[in-house]
Structures are given as structure tokens and as C-alpha cells.
C-alpha positions as CSV (number, residue, x, y, z in Angstrom):
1,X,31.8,35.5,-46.1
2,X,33.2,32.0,-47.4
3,X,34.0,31.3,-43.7
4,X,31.0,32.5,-42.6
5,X,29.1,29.6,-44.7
6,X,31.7,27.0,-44.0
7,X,31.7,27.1,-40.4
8,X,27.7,27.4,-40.4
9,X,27.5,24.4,-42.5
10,X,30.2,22.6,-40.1
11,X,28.0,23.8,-37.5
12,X,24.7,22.9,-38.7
13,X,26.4,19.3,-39.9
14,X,27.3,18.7,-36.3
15,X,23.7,19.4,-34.7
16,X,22.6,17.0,-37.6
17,X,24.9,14.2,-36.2
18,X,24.2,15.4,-32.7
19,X,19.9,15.2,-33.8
20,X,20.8,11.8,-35.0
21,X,22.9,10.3,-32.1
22,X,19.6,11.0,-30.0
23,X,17.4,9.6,-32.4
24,X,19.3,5.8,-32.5
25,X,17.4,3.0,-31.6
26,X,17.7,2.1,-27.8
27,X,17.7,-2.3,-28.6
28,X,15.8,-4.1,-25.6
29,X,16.5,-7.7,-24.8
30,X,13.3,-9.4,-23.7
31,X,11.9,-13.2,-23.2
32,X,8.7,-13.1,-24.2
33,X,7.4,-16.1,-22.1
34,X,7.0,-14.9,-18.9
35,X,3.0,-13.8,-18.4
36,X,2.0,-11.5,-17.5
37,X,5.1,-9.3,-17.6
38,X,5.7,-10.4,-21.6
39,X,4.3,-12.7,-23.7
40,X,3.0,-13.5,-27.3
41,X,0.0,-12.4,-28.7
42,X,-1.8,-15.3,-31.0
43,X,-0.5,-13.7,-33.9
44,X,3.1,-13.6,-32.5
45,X,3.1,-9.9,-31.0
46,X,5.3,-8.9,-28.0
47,X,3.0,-7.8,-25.1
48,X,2.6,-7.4,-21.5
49,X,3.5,-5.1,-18.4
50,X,7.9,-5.3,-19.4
51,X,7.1,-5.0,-22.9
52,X,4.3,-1.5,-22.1
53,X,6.9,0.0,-19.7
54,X,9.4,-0.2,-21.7
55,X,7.3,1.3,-24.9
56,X,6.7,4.0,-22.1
57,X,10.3,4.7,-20.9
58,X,11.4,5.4,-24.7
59,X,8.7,7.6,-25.7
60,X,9.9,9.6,-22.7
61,X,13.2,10.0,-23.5
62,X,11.6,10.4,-27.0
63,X,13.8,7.3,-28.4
64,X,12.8,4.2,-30.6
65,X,12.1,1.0,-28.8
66,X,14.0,-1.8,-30.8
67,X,12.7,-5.5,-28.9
68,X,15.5,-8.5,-29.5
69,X,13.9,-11.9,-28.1
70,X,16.1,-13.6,-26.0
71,X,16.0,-16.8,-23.7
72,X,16.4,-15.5,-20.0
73,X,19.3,-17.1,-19.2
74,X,21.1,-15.5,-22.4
75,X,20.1,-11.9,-22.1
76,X,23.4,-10.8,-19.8
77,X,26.0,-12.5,-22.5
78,X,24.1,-10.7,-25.0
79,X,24.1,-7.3,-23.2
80,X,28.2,-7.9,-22.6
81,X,28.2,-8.6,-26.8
82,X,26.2,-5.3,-27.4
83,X,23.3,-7.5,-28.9
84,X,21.5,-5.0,-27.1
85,X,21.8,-1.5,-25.1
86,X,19.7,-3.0,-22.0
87,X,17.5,-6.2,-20.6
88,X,14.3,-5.1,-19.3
89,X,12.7,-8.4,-18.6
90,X,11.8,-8.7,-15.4
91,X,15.7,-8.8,-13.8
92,X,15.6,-8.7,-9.8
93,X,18.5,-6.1,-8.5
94,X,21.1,-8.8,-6.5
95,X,24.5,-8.4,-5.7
96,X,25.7,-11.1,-7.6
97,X,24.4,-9.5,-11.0
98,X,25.6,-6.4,-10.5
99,X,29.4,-7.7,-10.2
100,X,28.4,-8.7,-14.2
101,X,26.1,-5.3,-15.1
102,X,24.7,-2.2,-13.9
103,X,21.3,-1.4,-13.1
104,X,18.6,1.7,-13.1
105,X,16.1,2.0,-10.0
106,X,13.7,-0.6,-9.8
107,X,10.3,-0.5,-12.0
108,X,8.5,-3.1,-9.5
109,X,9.2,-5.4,-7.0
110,X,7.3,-8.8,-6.2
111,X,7.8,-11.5,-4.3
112,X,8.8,-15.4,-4.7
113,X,6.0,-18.0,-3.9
114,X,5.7,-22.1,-4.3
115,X,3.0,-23.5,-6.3
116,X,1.9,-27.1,-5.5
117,X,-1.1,-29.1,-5.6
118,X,-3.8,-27.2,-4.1
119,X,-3.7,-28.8,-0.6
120,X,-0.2,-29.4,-0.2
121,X,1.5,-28.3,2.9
122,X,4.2,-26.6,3.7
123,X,6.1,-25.5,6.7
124,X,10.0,-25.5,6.3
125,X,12.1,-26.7,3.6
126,X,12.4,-30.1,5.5
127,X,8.8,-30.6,4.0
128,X,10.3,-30.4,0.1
129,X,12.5,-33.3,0.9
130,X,12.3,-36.2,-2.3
131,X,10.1,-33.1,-4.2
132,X,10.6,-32.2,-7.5
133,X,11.1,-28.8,-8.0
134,X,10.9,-27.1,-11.7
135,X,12.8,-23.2,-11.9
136,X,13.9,-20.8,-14.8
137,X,17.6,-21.5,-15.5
138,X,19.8,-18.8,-14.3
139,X,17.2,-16.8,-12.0
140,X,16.8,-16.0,-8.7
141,X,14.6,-18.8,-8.2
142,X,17.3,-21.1,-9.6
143,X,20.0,-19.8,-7.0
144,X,17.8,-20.1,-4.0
145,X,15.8,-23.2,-4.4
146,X,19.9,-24.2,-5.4
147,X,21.3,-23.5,-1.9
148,X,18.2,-24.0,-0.3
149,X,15.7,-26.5,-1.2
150,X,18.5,-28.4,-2.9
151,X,20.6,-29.2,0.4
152,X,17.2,-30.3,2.2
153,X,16.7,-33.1,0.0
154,X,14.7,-31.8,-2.6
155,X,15.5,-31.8,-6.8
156,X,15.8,-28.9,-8.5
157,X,14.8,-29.4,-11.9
158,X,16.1,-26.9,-14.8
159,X,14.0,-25.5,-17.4
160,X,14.8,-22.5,-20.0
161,X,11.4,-20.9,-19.1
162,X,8.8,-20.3,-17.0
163,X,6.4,-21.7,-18.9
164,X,7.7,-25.3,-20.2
165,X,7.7,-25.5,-15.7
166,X,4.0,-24.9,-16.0
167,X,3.9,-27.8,-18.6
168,X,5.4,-30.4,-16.4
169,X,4.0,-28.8,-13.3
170,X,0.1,-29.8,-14.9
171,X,1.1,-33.1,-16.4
172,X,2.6,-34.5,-12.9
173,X,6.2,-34.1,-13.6
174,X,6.8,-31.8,-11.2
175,X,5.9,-31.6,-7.9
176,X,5.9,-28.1,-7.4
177,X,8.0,-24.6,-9.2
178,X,9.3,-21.3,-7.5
179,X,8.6,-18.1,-9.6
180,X,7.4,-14.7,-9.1
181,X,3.9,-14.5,-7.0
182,X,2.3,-12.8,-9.9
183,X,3.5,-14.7,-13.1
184,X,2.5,-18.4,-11.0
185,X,-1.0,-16.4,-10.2
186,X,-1.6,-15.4,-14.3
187,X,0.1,-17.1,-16.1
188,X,-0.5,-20.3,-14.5
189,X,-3.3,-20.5,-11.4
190,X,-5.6,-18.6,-13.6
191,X,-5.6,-20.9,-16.7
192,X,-7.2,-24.0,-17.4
193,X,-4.1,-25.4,-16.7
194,X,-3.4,-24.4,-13.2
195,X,-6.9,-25.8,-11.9
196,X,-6.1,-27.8,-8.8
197,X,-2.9,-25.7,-7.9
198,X,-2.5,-23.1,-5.5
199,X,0.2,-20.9,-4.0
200,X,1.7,-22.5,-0.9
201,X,3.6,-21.3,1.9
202,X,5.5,-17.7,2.9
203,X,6.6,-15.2,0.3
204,X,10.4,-15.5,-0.3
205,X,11.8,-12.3,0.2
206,X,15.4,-12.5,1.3
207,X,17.4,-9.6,0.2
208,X,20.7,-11.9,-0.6
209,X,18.9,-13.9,-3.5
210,X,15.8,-11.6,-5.1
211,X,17.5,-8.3,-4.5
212,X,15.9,-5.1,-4.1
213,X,12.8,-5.4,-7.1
214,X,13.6,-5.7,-10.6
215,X,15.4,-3.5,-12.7
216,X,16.7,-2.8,-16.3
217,X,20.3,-3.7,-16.6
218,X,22.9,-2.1,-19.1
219,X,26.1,-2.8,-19.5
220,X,28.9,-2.3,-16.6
221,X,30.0,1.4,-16.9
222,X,27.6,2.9,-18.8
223,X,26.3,4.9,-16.2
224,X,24.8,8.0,-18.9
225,X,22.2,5.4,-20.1
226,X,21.1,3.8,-16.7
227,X,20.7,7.5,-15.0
228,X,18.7,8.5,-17.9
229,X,16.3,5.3,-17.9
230,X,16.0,5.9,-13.8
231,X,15.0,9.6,-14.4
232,X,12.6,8.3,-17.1
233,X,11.3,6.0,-14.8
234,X,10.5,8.4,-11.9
235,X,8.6,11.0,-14.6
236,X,6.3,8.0,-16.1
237,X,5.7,7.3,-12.4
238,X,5.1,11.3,-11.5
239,X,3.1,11.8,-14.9
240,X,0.8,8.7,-14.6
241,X,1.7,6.8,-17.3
242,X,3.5,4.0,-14.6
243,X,0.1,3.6,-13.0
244,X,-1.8,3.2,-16.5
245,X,0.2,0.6,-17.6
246,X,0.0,-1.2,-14.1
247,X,-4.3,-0.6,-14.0
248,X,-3.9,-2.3,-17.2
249,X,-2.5,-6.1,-15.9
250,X,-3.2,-5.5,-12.4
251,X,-5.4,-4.5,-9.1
252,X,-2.6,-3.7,-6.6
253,X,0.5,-1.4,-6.6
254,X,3.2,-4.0,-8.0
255,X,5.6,-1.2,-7.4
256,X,5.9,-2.0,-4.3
257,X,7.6,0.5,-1.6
């Protein structure tokens, strides 16, 4: 009868631990400076589209959200230090990044655009020669405009984030920034700010430098946690929570196809 009790208890001590392994804290690295994807609330709140999905991904997989700040171009050390478990912060899927992490399915996928002076024309990259050009160290933007606009004569200019490029951009520092379509639209064309600006020239799409949409990284090998935030990602899409986060910051299917 003894045994019967101890190996009960044993038993009932293991689903405890078990209970409790699925209950830890699943710690997201986020910059909170990238509108409308996340951003700060006045009284210093974490909000926006990263920041809702996310919210919506854990309570899924019935897990506790943990948000770590982070500059962008720190989040992938961090992620290798175990800071955190993943980066969702609005992370394009390349080639290069994966030699470094491993990603789920995409959650969306936009594409690259050039703000200027409303205006301002552009045809080829010859035009950018002599131009100022403000991106987010250690992004996409960074490595194209980099091998691209770079070798046509223009200056890249190197900030920590987006939003310090807005700064410059509206004060006449900068002659123009590369950035995802939607954050230049809000969090820069759409504010006081961004009066006299407009997007200019093609979307930048190429496969080689903005990858297949963005995705939530975790760290290289740890395949269980990436295949359970891509099934997570397909039900919020199947049970329509994807699409009431997205009706809440925008009016077209950022998903993409």
C-alpha cells in the first residue's frame, strides 16, 4: 500500500513539474519604436500590431507573454544569450539571418518604399547619387540601400531606429529613408511631421535582401518552439483572431499571399 502512495505521489509530482514546464513564461524581445507594428503608449505602454499578435500567439498556446525591450540591431545577440525565447519585432525571413537563427512561418509580409520630399523623383538608383539616405542599423533596409544605393553614389546614413530617421528626415538632415511601406505611411506620412513627404518610387521586393515576410525568430535548433508558434500562427489566422488584430491598425490584408 506504501508503494502504492509513493509512486502516486512520484507520479502526481511529475505532472506538477510537467503542469509547470508549460506554464513558463515564453520572454519576447521587441523594439518598441517602430509604429505601427510597436510602440509606446504616453504613459509608457507596449502597443501595436507585433506587440497584439504576439499577446495572441501565447494565449493560444495558453502561455504567459513576457516583453524584453530591445534596440533592433541587439535583439539576435540577445536571442543567442537566452535574454529571451524569441524576437517578434517585425524580422523579415532572409537567408542571411537564418545562417544566425531559426524562424516560424511568416505573420505578414510588406514591402520596402523611399520616402522623400513630396515631389521628388525617382527613376533608378543613379537618381540617389550625392543623397542622403537615413536606415535602421542592422535591417534589411541597411543591407540593401548598403550594396545598392551606396555603390551609386548615394550616403547611407545609420540610425538605431526608425524613428530618430524620421527626426532628421523632417528637420532637413536627410534627404530621404528606406523602411517598410506601412511604418513610413503611419508612423511618419500621417503625422504632423511627415507633411510635405511622400512615398517615392517602386516597392523593393527582392527576395535576396527582404526575404519571404517577417517572422518570429528563436534560437538555431530549437525547432519544438518555432513549430509550435507556426501552428499557433495558422489557428489565430483559421479562428479570426489574426484578422481582428489586423482590422484594428489596418484596411488591407498585410498578410500578404
Amino acid at each position: 500500500m506504501k508503494k502504492i502512495v509513493l509512486l502516486g505521489a512520484l507520479a502526481l509530482t511529475a505532472f506538477s513539474a510537467l503542469v509547470q514546464a508549460d506554464e513558463k513564461p515564453l520572454r519576447i524581445g521587441i523594439e518598441a519604436a517602430y509604429p505601427p507594428f510597436a510602440y509606446k503608449t504616453p504613459d509608457g505602454k507596449i502597443t501595436g500590431f507585433d506587440y497584439d499578435i504576439g499577446n495572441a500567439l501565447c494565449a493560444e498556446m495558453k502561455v504567459e507573454c513576457k516583453w524584453i525591450e530591445q534596440e533592433f540591431d541587439g535583439l539576435i545577440p540577445a536571442l543567442k544569450v537566452r535574454k529571451f525565447d524569441a524576437i517578434l519585432s517585425s524580422m523579415s525571413i532572409t537567408e542571411e539571418r537564418k545562417r544566425s537563427v531559426d524562424f516560424t512561418g511568416k505573420y505578414y509580409a510588406t514591402p520596402a518604399r523611399l520616402a522623400m520630399k513630396a515631389g521628388s523623383e525617382y527613376s533608378d538608383v543613379a537618381g540617389l547619387k550625392g543623397k542622403k539616405i537615413g536606415v535602421q542599423r542592422s535591417s534589411i533596409y541597411d543591407r540593401y540601400a548598403s550594396d545598392v544605393f551606396a555603390p551609386a553614389g548615394a550616403e547611407i546614413v545609420r540610425y538605431s531606429s526608425q524613428n530618430e530617421i524620421f527626426l532628421d528626415l523632417a528637420s532637413g538632415r536627410l534627404d530621404a529613408t528606406l523602411a517598410d511601406v506601412v511604418n513610413i505611411d503611419d508612423g511618419f506620412l500621417k503625422t504632423d511631421a511627415g507633411k510635405g513627404f511622400a512615398l517615392v518610387g517602386p516597392d523593393f521586393t527582392d527576395e535576396k535582401y527582404f526575404g519571404e515576410g517577417q517572422g518570429i525568430a528563436v534560437r538555431k535548433g530549437d525547432k519544438a518552439l518555432a513549430d509550435k508558434i507556426s501552428a499557433a500562427i495558422l489557428a489565430i489566422r483559421a479562428n479570426g483572431k489574426y484578422q481582428e488584430v489586423q482590422d484594428k491598425y489596418f484596411q488591407f490584408n498585410v498578410y500578404g499571399e
